[in-house]
Backbone bond lengths (Angstrom), bond angles and torsions (degrees), N, CA, C in turn:
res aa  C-N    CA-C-N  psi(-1)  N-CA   C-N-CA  omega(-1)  CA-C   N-CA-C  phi
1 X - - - 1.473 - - 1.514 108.95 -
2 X 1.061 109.00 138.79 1.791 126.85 -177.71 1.431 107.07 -91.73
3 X 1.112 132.13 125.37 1.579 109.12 153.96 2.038 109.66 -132.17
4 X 1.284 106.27 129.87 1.547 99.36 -166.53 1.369 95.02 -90.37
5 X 1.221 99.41 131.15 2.034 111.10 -178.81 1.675 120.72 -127.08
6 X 1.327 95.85 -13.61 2.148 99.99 173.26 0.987 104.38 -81.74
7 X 1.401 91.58 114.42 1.607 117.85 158.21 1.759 117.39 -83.66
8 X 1.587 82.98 134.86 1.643 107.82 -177.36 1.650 114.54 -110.78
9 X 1.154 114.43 -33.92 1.170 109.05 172.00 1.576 108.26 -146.83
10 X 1.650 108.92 90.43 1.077 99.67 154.30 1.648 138.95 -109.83
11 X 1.395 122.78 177.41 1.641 123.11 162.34 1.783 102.57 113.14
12 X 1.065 108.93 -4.50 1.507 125.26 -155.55 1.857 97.28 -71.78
13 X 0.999 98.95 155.31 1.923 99.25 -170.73 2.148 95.18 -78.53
14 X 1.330 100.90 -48.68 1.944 91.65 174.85 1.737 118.43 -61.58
15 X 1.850 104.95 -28.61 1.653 93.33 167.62 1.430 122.79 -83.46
16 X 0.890 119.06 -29.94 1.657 120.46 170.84 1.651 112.74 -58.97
17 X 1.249 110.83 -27.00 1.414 131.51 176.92 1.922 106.62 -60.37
18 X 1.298 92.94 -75.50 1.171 111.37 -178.09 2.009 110.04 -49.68
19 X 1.619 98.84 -72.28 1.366 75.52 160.56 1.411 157.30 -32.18
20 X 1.406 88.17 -49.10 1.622 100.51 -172.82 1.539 109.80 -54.50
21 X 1.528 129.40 -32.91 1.126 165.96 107.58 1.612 111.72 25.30
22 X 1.302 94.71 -87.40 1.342 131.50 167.64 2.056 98.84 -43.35
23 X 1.018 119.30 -62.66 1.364 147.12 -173.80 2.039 102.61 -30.22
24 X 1.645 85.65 -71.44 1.603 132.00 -167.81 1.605 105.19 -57.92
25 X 1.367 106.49 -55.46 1.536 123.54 164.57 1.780 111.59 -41.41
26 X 1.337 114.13 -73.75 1.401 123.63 172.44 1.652 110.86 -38.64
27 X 1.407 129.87 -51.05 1.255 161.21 -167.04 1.640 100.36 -65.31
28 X 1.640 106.46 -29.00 1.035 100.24 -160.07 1.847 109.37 -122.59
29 X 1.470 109.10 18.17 1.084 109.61 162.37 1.666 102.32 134.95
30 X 1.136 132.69 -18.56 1.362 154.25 162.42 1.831 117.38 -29.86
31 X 1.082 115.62 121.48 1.556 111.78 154.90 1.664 91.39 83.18
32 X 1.380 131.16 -156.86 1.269 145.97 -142.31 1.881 99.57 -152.71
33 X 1.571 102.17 134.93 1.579 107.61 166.03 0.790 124.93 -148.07
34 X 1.488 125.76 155.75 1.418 140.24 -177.29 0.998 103.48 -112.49
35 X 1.603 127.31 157.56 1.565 141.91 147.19 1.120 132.44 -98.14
36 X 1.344 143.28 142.83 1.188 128.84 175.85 1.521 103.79 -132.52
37 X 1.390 132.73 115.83 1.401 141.20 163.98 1.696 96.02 -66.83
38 X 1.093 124.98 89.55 1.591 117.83 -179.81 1.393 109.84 -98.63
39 X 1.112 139.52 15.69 1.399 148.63 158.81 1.766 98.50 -71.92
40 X 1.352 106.62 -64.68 1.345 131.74 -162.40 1.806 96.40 -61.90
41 X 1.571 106.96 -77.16 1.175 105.73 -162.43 1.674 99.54 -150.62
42 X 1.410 115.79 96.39 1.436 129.36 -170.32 1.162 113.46 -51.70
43 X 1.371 114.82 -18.74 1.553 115.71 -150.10 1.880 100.52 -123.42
44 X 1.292 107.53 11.46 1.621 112.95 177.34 1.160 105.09 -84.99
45 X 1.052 141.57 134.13 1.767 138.84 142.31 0.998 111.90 -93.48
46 X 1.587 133.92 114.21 1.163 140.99 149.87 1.264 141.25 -73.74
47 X 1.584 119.24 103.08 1.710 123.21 -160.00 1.498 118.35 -49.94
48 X 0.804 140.65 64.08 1.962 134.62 170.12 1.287 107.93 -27.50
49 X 1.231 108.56 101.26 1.266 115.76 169.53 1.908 116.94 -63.40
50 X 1.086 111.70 -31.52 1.487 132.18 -171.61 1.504 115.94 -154.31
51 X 1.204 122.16 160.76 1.659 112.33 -176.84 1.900 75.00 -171.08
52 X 1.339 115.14 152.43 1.407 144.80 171.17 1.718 123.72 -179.17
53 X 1.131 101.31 148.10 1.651 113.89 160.15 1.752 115.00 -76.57
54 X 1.673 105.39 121.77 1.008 99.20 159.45 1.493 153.51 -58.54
55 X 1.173 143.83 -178.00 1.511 131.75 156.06 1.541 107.74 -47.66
56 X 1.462 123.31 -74.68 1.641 128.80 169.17 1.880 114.23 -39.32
57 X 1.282 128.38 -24.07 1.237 114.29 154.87 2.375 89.66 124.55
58 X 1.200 104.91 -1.23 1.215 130.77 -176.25 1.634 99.29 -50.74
59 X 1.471 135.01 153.41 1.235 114.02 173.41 1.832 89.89 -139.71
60 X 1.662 105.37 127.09 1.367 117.78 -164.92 1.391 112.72 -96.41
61 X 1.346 122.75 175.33 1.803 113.55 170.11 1.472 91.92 -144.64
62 X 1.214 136.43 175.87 1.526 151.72 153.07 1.672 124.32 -138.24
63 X 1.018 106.13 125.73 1.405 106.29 -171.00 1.794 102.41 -146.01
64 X 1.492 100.73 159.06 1.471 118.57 -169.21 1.287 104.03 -49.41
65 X 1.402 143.58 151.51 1.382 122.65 124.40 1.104 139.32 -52.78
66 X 1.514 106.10 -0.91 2.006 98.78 -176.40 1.377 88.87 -97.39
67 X 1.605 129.35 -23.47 1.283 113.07 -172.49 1.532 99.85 -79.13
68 X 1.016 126.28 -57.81 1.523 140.35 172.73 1.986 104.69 -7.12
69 X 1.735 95.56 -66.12 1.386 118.27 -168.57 1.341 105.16 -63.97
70 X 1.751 119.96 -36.87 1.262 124.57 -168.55 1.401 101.72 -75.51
71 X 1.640 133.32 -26.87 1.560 105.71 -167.95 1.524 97.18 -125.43
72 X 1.085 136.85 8.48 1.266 150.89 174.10 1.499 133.62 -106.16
73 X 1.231 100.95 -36.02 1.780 100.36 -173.60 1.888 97.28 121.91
74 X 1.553 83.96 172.00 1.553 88.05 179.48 1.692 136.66 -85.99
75 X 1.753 90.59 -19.59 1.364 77.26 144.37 1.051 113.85 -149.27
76 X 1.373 123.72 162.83 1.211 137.55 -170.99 1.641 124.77 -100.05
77 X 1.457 107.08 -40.34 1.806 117.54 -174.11 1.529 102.18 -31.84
78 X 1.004 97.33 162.76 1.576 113.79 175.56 1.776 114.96 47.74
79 X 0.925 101.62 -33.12 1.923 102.81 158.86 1.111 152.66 -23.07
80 X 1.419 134.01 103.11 1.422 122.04 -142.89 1.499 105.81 -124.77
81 X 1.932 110.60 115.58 1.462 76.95 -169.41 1.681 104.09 -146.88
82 X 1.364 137.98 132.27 1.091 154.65 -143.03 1.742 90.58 -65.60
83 X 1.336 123.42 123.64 1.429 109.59 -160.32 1.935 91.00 -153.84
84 X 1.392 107.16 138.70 2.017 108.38 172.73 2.011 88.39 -93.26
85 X 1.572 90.49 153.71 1.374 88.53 172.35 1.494 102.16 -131.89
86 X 1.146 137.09 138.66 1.310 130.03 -155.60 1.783 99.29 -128.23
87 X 1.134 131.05 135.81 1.637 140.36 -173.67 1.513 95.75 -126.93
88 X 1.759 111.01 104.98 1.395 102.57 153.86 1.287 117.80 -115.07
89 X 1.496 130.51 149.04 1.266 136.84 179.89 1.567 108.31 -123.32
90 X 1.571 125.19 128.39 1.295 149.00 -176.32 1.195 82.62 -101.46
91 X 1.675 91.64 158.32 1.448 126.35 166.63 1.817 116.69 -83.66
92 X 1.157 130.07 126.90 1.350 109.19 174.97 0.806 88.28 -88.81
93 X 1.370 92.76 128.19 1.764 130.85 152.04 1.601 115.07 -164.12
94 X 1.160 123.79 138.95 0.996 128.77 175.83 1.432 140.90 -72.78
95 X 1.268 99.75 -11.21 1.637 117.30 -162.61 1.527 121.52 -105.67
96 X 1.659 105.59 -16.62 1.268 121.95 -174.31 1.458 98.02 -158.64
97 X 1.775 113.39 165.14 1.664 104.97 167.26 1.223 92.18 -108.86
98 X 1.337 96.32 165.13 1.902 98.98 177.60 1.642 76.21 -156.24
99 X 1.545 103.62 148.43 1.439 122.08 -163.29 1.815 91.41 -118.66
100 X 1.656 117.14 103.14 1.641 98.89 -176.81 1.257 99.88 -72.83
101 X 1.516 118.97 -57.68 1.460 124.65 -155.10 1.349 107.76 -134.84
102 X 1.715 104.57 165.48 1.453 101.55 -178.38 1.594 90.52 -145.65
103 X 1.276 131.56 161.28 1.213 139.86 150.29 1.537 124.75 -130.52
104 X 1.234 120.50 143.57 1.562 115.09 -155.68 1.798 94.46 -146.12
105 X 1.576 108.91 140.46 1.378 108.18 -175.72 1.445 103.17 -157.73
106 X 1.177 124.38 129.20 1.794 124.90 157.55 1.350 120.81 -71.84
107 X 1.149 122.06 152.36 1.423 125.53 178.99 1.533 130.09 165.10
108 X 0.970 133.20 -179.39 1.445 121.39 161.92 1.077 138.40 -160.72
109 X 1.497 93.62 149.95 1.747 135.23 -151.42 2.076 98.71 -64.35
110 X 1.023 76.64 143.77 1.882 75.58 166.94 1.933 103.03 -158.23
111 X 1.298 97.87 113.27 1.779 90.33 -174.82 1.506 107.42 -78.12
112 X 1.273 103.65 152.13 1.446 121.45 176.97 1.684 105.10 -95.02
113 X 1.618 92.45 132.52 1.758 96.67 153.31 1.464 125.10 -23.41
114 X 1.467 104.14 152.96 1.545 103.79 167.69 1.302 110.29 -100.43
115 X 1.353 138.03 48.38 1.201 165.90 -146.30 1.899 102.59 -146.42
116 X 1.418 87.79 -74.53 1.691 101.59 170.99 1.211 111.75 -79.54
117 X 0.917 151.83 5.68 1.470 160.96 179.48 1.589 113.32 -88.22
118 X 1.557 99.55 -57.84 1.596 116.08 149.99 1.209 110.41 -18.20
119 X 1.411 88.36 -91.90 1.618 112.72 -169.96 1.679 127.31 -38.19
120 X 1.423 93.76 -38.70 1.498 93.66 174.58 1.577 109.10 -79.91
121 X 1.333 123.18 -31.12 1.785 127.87 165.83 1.974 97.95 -40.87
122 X 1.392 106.30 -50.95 1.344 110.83 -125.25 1.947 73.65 -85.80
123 X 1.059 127.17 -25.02 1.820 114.78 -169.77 1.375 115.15 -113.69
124 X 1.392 91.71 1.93 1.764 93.52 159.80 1.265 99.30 90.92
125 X 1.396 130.35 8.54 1.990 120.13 -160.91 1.894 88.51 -87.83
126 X 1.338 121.23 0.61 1.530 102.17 172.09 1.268 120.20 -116.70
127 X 1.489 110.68 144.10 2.224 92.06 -163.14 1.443 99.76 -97.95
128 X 1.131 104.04 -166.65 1.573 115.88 -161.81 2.056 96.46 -85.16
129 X 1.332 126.72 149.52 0.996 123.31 -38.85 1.714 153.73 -14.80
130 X 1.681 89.95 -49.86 1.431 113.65 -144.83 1.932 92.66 -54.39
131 X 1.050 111.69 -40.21 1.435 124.75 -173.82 1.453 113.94 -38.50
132 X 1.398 89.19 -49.56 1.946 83.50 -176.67 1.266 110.01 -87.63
133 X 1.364 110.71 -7.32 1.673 108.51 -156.11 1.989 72.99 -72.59
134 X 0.948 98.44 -55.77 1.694 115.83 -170.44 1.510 123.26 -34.57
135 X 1.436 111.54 -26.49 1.701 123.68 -164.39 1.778 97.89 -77.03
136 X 1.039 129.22 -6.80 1.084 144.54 161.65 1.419 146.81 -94.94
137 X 1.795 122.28 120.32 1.184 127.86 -133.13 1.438 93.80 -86.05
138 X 1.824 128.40 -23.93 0.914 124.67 -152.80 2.130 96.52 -98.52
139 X 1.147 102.97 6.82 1.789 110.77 149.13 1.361 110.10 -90.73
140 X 1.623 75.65 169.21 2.194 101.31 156.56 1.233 92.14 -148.09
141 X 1.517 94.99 156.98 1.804 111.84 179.71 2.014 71.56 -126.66
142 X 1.631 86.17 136.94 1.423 121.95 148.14 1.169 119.67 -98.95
143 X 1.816 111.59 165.68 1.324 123.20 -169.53 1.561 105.02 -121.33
144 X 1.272 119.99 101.46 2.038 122.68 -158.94 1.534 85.41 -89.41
145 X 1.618 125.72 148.33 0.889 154.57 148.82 1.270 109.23 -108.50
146 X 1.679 100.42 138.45 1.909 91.11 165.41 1.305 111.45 -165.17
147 X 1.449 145.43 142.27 1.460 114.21 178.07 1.367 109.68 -100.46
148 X 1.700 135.91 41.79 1.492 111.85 -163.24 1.489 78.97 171.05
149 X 1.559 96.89 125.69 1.173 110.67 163.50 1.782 125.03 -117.16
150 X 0.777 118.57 -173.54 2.038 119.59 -164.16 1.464 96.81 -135.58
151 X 1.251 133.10 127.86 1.417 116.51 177.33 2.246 88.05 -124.71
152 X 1.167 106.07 166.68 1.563 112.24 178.14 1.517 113.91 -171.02
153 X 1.366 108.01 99.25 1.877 133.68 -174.74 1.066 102.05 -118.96
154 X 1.341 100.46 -173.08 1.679 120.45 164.88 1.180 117.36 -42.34
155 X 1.177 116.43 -39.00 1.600 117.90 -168.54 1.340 127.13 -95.87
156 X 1.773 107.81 17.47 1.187 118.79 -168.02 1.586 126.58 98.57
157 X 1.033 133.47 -124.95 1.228 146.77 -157.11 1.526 109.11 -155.09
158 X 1.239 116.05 123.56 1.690 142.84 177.62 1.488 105.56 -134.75
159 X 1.948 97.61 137.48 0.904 129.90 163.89 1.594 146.58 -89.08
160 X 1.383 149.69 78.54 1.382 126.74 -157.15 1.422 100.01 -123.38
161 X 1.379 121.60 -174.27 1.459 138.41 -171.88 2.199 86.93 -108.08
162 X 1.258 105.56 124.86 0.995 113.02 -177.13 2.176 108.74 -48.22
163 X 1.064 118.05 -39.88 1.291 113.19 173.32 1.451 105.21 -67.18
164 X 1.231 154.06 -15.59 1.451 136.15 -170.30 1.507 94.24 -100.37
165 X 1.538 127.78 -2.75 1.273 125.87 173.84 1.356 104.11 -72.83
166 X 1.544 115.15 -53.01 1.203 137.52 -150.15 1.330 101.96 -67.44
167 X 1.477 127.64 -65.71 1.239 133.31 -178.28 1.477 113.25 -79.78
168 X 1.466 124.93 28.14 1.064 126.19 144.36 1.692 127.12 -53.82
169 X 1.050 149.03 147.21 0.950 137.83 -165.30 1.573 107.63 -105.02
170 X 1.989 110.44 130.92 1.443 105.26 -146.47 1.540 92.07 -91.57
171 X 1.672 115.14 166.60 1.040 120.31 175.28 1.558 126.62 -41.23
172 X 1.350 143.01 157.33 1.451 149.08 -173.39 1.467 89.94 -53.20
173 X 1.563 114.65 144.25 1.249 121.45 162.77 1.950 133.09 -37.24
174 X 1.760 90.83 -42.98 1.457 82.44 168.74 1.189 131.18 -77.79
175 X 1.136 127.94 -15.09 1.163 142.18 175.26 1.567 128.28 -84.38
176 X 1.970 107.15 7.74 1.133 110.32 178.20 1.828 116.64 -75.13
177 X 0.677 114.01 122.72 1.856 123.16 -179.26 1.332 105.35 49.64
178 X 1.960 118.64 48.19 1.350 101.04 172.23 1.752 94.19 -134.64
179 X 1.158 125.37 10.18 1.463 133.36 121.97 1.716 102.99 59.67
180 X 1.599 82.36 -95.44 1.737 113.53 173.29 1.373 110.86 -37.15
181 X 1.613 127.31 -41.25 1.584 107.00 -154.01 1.775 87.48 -68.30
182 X 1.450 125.25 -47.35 1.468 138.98 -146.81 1.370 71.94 -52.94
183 X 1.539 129.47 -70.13 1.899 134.88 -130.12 1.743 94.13 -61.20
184 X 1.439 103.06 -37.73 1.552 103.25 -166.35 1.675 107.69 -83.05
185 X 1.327 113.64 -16.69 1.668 128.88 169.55 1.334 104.16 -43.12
186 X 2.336 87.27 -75.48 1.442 82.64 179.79 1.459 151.85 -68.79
187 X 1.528 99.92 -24.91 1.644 101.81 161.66 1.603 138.14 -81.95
188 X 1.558 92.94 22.72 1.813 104.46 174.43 1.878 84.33 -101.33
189 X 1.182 130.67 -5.79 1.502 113.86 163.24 1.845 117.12 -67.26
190 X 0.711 107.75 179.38 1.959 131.99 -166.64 1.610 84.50 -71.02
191 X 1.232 102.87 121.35 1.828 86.54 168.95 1.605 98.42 -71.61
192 X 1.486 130.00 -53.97 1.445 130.21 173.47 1.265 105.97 -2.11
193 X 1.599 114.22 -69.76 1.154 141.92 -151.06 1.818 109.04 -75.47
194 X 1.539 129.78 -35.11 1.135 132.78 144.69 1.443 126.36 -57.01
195 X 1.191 104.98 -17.45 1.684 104.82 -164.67 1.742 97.34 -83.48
196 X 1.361 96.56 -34.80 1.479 98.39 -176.35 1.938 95.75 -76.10
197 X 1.046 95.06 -69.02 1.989 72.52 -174.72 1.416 123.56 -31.75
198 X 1.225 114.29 -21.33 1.690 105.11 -176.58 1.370 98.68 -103.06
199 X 1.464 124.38 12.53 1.714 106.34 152.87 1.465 104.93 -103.19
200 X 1.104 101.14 -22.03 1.751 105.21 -176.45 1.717 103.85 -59.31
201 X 1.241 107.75 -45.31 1.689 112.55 -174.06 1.610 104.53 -69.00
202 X 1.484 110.65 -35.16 1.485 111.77 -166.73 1.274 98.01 -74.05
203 X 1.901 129.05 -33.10 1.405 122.41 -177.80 1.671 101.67 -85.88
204 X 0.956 155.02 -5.14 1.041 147.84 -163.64 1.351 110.60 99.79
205 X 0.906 131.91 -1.62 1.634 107.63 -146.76 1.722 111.34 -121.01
206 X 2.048 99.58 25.28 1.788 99.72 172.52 1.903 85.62 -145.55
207 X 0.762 97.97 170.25 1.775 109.58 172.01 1.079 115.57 -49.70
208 X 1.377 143.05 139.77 1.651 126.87 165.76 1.440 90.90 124.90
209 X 1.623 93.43 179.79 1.396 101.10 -171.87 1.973 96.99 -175.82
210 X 1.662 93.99 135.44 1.366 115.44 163.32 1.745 123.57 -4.07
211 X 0.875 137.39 114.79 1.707 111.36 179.72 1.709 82.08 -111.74
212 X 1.064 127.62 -41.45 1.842 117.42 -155.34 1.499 103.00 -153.04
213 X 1.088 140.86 168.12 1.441 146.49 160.58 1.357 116.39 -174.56
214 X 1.261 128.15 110.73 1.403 132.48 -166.54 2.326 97.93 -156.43
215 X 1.779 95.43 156.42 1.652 97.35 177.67 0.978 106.74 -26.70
216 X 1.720 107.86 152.85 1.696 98.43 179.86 1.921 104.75 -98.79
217 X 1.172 116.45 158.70 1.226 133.67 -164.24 2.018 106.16 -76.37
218 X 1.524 99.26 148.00 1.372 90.73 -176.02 1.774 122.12 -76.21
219 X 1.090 92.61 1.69 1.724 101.63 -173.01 1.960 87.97 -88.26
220 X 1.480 111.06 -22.69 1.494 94.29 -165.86 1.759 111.14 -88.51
221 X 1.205 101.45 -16.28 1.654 124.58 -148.27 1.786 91.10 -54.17
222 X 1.419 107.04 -42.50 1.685 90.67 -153.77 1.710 103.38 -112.57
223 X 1.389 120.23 8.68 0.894 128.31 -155.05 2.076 105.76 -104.15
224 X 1.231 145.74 -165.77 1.140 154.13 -171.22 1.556 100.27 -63.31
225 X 1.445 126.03 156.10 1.200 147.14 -162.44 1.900 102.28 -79.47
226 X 1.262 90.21 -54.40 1.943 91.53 -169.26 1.574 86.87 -139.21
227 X 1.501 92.95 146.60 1.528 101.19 -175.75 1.852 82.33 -135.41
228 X 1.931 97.50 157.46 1.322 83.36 -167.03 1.858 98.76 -113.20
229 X 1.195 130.30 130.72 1.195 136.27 -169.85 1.462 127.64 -59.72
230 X 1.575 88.17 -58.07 1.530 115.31 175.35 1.281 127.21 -159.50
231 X 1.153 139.49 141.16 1.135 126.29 174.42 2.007 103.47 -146.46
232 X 1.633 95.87 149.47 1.682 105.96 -173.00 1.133 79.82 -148.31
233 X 1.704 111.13 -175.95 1.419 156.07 -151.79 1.602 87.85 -56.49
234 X 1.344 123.11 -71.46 0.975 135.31 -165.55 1.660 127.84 -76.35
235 X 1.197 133.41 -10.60 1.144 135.46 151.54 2.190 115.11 161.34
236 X 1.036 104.29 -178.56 1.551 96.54 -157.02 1.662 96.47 -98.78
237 X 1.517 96.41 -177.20 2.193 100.07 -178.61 1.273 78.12 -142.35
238 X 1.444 107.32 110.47 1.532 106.64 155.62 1.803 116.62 -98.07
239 X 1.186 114.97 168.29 1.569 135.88 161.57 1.565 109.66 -110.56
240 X 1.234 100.22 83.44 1.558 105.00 158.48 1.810 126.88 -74.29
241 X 1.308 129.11 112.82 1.293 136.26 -179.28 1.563 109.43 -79.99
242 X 1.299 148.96 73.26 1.361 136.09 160.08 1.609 127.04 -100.26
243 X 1.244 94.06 128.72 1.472 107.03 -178.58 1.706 103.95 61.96
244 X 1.307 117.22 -140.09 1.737 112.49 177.63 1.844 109.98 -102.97
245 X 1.771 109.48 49.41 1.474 126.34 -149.65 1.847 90.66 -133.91
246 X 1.260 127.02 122.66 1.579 105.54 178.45 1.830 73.83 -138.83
247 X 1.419 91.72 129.20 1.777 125.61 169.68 1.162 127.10 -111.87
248 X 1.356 122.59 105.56 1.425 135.29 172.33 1.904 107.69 -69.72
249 X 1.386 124.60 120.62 1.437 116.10 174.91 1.260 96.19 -132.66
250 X 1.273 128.06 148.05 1.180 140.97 126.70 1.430 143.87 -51.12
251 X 1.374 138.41 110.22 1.375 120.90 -158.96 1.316 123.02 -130.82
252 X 1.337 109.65 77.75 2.028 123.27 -159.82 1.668 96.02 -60.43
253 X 1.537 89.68 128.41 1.838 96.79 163.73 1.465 115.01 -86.12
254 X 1.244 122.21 165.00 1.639 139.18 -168.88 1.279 93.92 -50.71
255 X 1.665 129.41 -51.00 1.374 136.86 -155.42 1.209 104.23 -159.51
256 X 1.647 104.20 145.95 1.708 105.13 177.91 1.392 129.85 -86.53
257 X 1.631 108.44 122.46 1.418 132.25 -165.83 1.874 108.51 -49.97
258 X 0.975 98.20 117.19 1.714 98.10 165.86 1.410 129.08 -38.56
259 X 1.342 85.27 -66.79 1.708 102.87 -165.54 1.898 103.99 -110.37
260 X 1.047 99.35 126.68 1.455 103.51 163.99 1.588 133.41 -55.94
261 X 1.100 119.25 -14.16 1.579 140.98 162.46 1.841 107.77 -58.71
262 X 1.133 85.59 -50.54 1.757 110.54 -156.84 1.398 103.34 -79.02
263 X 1.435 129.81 12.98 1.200 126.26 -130.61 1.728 91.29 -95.02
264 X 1.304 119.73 -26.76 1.433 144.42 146.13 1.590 123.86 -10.65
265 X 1.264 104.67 -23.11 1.565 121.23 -152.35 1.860 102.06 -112.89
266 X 1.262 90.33 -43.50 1.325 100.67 -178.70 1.665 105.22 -82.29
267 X 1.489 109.73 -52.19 1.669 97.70 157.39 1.165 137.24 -16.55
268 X 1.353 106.18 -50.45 1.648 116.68 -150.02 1.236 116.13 -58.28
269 X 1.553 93.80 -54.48 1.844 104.44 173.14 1.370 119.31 -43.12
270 X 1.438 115.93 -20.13 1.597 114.55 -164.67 1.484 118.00 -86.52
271 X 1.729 92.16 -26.45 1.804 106.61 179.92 1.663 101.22 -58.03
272 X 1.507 87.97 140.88 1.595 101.91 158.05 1.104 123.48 -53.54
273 X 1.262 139.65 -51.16 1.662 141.88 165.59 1.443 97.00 -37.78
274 X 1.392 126.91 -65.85 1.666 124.46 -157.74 1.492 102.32 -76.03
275 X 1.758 144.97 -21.55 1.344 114.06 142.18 1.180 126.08 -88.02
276 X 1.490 143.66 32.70 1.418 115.59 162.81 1.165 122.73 -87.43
């Protein structure tokens, strides 16, 4: 697994932007997590089946009861327990892993009744994932407290107070956990045709800007030209591979794309072919 982490330009008012962004997304159901009760037992990882922000700004987890029972005891309800929660997000792609982002936070978990557990199924206050993970007796959804979150991208390492994550404002509705259609948008483009936008951005000469660039990694060396990181409303993160050179860019579209399908549209303008 690759993960690009040198930062080239950070502190900037559009990267803190983007991150924070970036942040809120993870926060909000994004990527894969573990738990760790490290008071209890440092060395447990607990699988998260689901993790989201509530309507009230609340940030939830769900996990098995057999895992629950296996590193905790038998029961858990009402339980309060000093726990790291870790958010990683991969790149889809098939051919290699590449790790874009991670987010990491201390705090603690306290499970709710299956009484209240209901209840929150039954009024809608939990969004999709966490919801379905939830319709089921043989879960628990916990309630994470934390004041401080860890964020870790391309651009290094960011710091926030877990509430300025929260009340970040979350991505456009369509674009909630549908991620994938944009990633697969953008890589039905020309790779040719990406490869040049991420020199165009690295020379100046398209919108966007550098996030990281360091040797390129041996998992990347033999594998596809540009792999695409991420992409939202507002524009894509590619990994360009050239020569023994691997470039993280950012690439803001004119205007923000509606639909994640469509994500193609807003591209277009950025290709080198479509300004000369």
């Amino acid at each position: 697994m690759t993960t690009p982490e040198t930062s080239t330009n950070p502190g900037t008012a559009a990267s803190e932007t983007r991150r924070l962004r970036l942040a809120r997304r993870l926060l909000d159901g994004a990527g894969l997590g573990s738990l760790v009760a490290y008071r209890h037992d440092p060395d447990a990882d607990l699988l998260v089946l689901a993790h989201a922000l509530t309507r009230r700004g609340d940030l939830v987890v769900v996990c098995t009861v057999e895992a629950l029972t296996s590193a905790l005891g038998e029961e858990v309800v009402g339980d309060r327990h000093d726990v790291r929660l870790d958010l990683h997000r991969e790149a889809a792609t098939a051919d290699v892993r590449i790790l874009v982002s991670s987010l990491h936070l201390l705090g603690r978990v306290e499970w709710v009744s299956i009484a209240e557990q209901r209840r929150l199924v039954a009024c809608g206050e939990l969004p999709e994932p966490a919801r379905d993970a939830a319709w089921s007796d043989r879960n628990r959804v916990g309630r994470v407290c934390a004041d401080r979150v860890v964020l870790h991208d391309s651009e290094g390492v960011a710091a926030w107070s877990f509430e300025v994550v929260a009340t970040t404002p979350p991505d456009p509705s369509p674009w909630a956990h549908r991620s994938l259609e944009a990633v697969d948008a953008v890589m039905s483009v020309d790779q040719h045709a990406l490869a040049g936008l991420c020199r165009d951005v690295s020379d100046g000469r398209a919108r966007g800007r550098v996030l990281a660039r360091r040797p390129v990694g041996a998992a990347l060396a033999a594998g596809r030209r540009v792999h695409c990181l991420d992409a939202d409303a507002s524009g894509v993160t590619l990994l360009h591979v050239d020569g023994d050179t691997e470039t993280v860019v950012f690439a803001g579209f004119p205007e923000p794309v509606a639909e994640p399908a469509t994500v193609g549209s807003g591209l277009g303008p950025l290709l080198p072919r479509s300004r000369s």
